[in-house]
Every structure is written in structure tokens, then in C-alpha cells.
C-alpha positions as CSV (number, residue, x, y, z in Angstrom):
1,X,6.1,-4.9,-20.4
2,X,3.1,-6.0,-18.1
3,X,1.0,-3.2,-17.8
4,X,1.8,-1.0,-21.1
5,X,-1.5,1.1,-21.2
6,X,-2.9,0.4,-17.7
7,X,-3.9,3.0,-15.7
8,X,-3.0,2.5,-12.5
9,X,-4.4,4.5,-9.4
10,X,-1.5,4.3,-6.5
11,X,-2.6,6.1,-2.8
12,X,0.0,7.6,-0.6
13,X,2.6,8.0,-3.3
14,X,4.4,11.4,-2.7
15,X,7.4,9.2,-1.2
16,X,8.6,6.2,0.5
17,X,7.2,2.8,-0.7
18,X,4.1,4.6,-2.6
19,X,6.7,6.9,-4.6
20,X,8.8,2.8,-5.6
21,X,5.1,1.7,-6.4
22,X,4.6,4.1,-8.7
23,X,8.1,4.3,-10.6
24,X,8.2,0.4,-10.9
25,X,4.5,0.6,-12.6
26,X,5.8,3.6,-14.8
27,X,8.6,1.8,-15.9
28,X,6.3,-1.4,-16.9
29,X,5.0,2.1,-19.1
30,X,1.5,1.7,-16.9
31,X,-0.4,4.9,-16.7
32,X,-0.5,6.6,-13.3
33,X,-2.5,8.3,-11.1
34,X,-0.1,9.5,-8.5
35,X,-2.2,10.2,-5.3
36,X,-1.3,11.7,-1.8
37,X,-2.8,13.7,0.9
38,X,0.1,16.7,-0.2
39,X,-0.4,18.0,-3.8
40,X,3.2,18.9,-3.9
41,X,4.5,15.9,-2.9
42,X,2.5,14.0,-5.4
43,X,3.2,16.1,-8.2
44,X,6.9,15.4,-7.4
45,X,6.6,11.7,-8.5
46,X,4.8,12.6,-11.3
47,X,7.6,14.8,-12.0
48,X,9.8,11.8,-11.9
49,X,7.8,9.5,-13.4
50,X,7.6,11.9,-16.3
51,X,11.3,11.9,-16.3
52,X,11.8,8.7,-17.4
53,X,9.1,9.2,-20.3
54,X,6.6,8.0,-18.4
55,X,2.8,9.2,-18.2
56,X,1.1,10.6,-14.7
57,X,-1.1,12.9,-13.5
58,X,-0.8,13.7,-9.4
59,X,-4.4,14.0,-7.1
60,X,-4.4,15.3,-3.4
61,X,-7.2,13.5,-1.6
62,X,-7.5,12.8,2.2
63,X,-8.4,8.8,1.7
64,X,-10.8,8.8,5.0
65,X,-13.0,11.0,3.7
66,X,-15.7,9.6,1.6
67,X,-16.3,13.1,-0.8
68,X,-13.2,13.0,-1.3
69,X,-12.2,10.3,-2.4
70,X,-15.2,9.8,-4.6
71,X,-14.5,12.6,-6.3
72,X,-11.0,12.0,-6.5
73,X,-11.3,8.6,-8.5
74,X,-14.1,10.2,-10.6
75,X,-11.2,12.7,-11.9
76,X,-9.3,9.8,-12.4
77,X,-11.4,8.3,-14.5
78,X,-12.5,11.2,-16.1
79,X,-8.6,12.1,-17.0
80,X,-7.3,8.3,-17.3
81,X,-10.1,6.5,-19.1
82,X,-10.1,4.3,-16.0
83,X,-9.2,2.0,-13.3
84,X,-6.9,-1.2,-14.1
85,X,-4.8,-1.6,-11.0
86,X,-5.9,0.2,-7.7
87,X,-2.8,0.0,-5.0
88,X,-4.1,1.1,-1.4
89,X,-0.7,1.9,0.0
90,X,-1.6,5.2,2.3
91,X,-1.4,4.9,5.4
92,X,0.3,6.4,9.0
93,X,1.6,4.8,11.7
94,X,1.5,5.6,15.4
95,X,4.1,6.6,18.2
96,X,4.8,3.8,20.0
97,X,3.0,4.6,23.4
98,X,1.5,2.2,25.8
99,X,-2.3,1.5,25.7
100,X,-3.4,3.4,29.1
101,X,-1.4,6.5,27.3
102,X,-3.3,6.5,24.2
103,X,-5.8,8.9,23.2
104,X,-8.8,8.2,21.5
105,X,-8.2,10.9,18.9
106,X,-4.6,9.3,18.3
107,X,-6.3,5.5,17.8
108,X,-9.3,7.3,15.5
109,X,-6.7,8.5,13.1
110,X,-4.8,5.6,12.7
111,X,-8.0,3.7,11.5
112,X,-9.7,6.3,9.7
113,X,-6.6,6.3,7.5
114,X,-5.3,2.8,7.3
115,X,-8.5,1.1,7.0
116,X,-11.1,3.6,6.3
117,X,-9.0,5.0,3.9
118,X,-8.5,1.5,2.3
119,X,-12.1,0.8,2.3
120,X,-13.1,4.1,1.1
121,X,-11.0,3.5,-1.9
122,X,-11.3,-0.2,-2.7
123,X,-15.2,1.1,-2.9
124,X,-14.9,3.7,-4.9
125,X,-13.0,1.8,-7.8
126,X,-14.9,-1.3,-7.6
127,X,-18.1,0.5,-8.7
128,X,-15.6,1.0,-12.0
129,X,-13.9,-2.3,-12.5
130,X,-17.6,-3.8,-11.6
131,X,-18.3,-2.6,-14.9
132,X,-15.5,-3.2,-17.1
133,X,-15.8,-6.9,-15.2
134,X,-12.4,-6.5,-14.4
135,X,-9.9,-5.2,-12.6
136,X,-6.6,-5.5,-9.5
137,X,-6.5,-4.4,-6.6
138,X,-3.6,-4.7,-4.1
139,X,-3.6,-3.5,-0.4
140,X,-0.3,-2.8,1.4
141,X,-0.8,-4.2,4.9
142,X,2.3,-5.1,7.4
143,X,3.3,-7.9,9.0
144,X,2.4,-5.7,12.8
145,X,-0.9,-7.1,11.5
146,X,0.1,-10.5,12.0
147,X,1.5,-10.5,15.2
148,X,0.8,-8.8,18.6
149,X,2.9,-5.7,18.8
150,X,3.1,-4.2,22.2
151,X,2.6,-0.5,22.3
152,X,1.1,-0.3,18.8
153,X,-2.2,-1.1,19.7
154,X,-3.8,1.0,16.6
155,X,-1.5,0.8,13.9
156,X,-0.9,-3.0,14.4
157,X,-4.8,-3.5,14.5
158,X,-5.7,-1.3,11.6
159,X,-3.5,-3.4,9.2
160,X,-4.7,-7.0,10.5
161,X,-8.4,-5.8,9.8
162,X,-6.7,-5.1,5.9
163,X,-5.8,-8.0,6.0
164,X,-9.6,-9.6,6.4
165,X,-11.1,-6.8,4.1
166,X,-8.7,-8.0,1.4
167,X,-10.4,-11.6,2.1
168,X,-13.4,-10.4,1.7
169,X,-13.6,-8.6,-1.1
170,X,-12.1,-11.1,-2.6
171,X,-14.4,-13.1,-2.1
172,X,-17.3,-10.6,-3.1
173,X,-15.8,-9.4,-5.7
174,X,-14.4,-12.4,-7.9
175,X,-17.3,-13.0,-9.7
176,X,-16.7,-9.9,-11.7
177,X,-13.2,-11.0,-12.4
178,X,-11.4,-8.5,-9.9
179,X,-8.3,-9.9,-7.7
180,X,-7.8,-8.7,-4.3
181,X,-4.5,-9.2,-2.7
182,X,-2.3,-7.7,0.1
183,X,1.4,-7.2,0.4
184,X,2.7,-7.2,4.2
185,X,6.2,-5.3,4.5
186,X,8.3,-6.2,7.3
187,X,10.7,-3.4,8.5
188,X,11.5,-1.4,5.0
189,X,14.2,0.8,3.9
190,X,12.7,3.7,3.9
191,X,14.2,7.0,4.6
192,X,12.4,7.4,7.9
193,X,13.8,4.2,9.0
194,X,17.3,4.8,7.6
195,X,17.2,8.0,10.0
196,X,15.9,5.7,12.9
197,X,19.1,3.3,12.0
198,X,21.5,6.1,12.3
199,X,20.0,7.5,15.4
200,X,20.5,4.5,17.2
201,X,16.5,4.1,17.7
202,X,16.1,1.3,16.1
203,X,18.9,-1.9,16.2
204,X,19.8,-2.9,13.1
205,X,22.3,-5.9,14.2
206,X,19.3,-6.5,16.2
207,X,17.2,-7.1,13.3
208,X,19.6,-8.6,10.9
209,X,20.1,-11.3,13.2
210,X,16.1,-11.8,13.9
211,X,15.7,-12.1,9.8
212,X,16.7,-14.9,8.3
213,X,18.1,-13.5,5.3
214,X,20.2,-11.0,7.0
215,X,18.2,-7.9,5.1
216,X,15.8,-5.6,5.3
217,X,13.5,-5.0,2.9
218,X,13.8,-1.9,0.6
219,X,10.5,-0.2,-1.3
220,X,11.6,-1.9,-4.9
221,X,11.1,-5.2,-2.8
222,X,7.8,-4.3,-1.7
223,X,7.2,-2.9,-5.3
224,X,8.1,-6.1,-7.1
225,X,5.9,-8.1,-5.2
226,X,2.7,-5.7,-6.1
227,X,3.2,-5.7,-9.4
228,X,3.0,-9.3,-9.6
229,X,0.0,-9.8,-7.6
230,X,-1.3,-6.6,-10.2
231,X,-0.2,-8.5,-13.0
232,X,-2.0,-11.1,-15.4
233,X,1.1,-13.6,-14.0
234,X,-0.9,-13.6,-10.8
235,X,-4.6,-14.1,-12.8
236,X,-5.6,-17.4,-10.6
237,X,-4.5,-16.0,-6.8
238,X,-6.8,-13.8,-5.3
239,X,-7.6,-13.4,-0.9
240,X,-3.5,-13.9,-0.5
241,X,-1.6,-11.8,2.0
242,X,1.9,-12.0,1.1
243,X,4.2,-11.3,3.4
244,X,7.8,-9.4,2.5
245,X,10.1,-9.4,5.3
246,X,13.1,-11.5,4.8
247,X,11.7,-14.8,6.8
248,X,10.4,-12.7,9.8
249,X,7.5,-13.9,10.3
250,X,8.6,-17.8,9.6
251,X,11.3,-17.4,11.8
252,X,9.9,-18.9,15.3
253,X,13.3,-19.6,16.6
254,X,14.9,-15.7,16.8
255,X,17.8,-16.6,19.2
């Protein structure tokens, strides 16, 4: 097992892709802090997570506040022993509404989660792992970050500027022996998007046809490719953004 004994911090993981985060670590028998913006829907993965044997303890925290989240990882710390793996996968995305229809409120919200939060947090436990000299850290971004994506002019920005934060620190902070990477999901299985599916919302022949493999990513896709970036496997790659989405983003020929 990779991470037997690592404590492992995961953001946003009541459900969806934060709740396959956390599993897949708790079946490598990593030690989790479960953390999401609802108490009860944190504590419900730990539930599962203790289900299968497995140790975790849930946090609420709004990740764009500062206090919070401060005071959050301090807990953490306090409870775990530590910080090995830090995954900054909260985040909310944004109704699809032209720009001139926007408010400002709508656009602040976006950011003060996506990348506040992920700043906020990446912060916090780096004042930890600075002083172990080590540590992971792994940002879930999206490919809407890599491309211009009409009508989602805050969600798309918010996770392109992840993408340059996860660069950055990087950079910064490699000469304490901490990796920085980011995983970009392209459309994922999630049970939102299963709804949009069968609601005719969104087009999944559509899509099948734009990816090259003919599949949509589910959250143990976007899972396996954290934990390898959070692994020792992945010891020499740090400042990477690595994209999961079936060949969407290669594909430039989408007829």
C-alpha cells in the first residue's frame, strides 16, 4: 500500500469526486481528514471510510475563509499528527449565463471558493510540511481552465488561475521537498452529471463522439490519477497539470 500511515487532508469530500478521493486513499489505508463545507455530509464518508476498516475523522470548514480554515488544519494536525498529502478538491461551479447577465456576487463566489479556497488551504498546510521538509499537494483544476468556455466566464477562469498557483508553488516550494501538482477532469461521472444525461441537458452521443476514447471520466479516474501524483511513484514531477478527459483536450479535429 502507498500511503499506509499518511494522513491525508482531502477538501470538498462529502460526495462526488472528493468523496472517490477519499475512499481510494483509505483503501491505500492512508489516514483521512474528510473535509467539506456540510458537517453531515462529511461525516458520511467518514462513515464509509470507516466501513471498510479504514481511519477518518470529518471537519466542516468554509475553505474561503482564512479563520477557518486555519483553524481547521490546526485540528487536523492536532487530531492526525499531521499533514502528508493535502488534496484541494472543493470547489463550485457556476450556471451557465452569458457575461452581460452575470452578477458580481455570482463571479465573487466562484473565486473565493475555487481559488481562494485553494490558496487558503495550500497556505495553511505548507506552514506544516515546511517543517517536516516534506510533503504533497494536489489541486483538482478542470480542463474549462484550459480552454475558453463561453458563458462560464468565472468558473472557467478560477480553475486556469489553479492551474498557475500550482506552478508556482511549485516552484516556491520544492526546496523544502514538497510536490505541487494539479489534476484537470474533463466532464466526470458524477451524479449531478448523470442527472444532466438523463434530462436531456447535456448530449452524451455528443460528447462520446468529441472524446476520443468514447468515455467519460468517472471520480475513481480522477482518483487514480491523484494518488499517483500524491505518491512517492510521482517523487521527481512537480508544476504538472494533468489532464483526465479521455483525449479532449488533444483532440483538435472534433468532427
Amino acid at each position: 500500500m502507498r500511503f499506509t500511515g499518511k494522513k491525508v487532508l482531502v477538501t470538498g469530500s462529502g460526495r462526488g469526486i472528493g468523496r472517490a478521493l477519499a475512499l481510494a486513499f483509505a483503501r491505500e489505508e492512508a489516514w483521512l481528514a474528510v473535509v467539506d463545507s456540510h458537517a453531515s455530509a462529511a461525516e458520511d464518508t467518514a462513515d464509509q471510510i470507516r466501513d471498510l476498516k479504514g481511519r477518518a475523522i470529518a471537519f466542516d470548514a468554509d475553505v474561503s475563509d482564512e479563520a477557518q480554515v486555519n483553524s481547521m488544519v490546526d485540528r487536523v494536525v492536532s487530531k492526525l499528527g499531521g499533514v502528508d498529502v493535502l488534496v484541494n478538491n472543493a470547489g463550485v461551479s457556476q450556471p451557465v449565463q452569458p457575461l452581460l447577465e452575470q452578477s458580481l456576487s455570482d463571479w465573487d463566489h466562484v473565486v473565493s471558493i475555487n481559488l481562494r479556497g485553494t490558496y487558503l488551504c495550500c497556505k495553511s498546510v505548507a506552514r506544516y510540511m515546511v517543517t517536516r521538509n516534506a510533503g504533497k499537494i494536489v489541486n483538482i483544476a478542470s480542463i474549462g481552465g484550459l480552454t475558453g468556455q463561453v458563458m462560464r466566464t468565472a468558473y472557467a477562469p478560477s480553475k486556469a488561475a489553479i492551474v498557475n498557483l500550482t506552478m508556482a508553488l511549485a516552484v516556491e516550494l520544492a526546496e523544502h521537498h514538497i510536490n505541487v501538482n494539479a489534476v484537470s477532469p474533463g466532464l466526470v461521472l458524477t451524479d449531478m452529471v448523470k442527472r444532466l444525461l438523463v434530462q436531456g441537458t447535456l448530449n452524451e452521443e455528443a460528447i462520446l463522439h468529441r472524446t476520443p476514447l468514447r468515455r467519460m471520466s468517472t471520480p475513481e479516474d480522477i482518483a487514480c490519477a491523484t494518488l499517483f501524483l500524491a505518491s512517492d511513484e510521482a517523487r521527481n514531477i512537480t508544476g504538472v497539470n494533468l489532464p483526465v478527459d479521455g483525449g479532449w483536450m488533444a483532440n483538435g479535429w472534433s468532427m
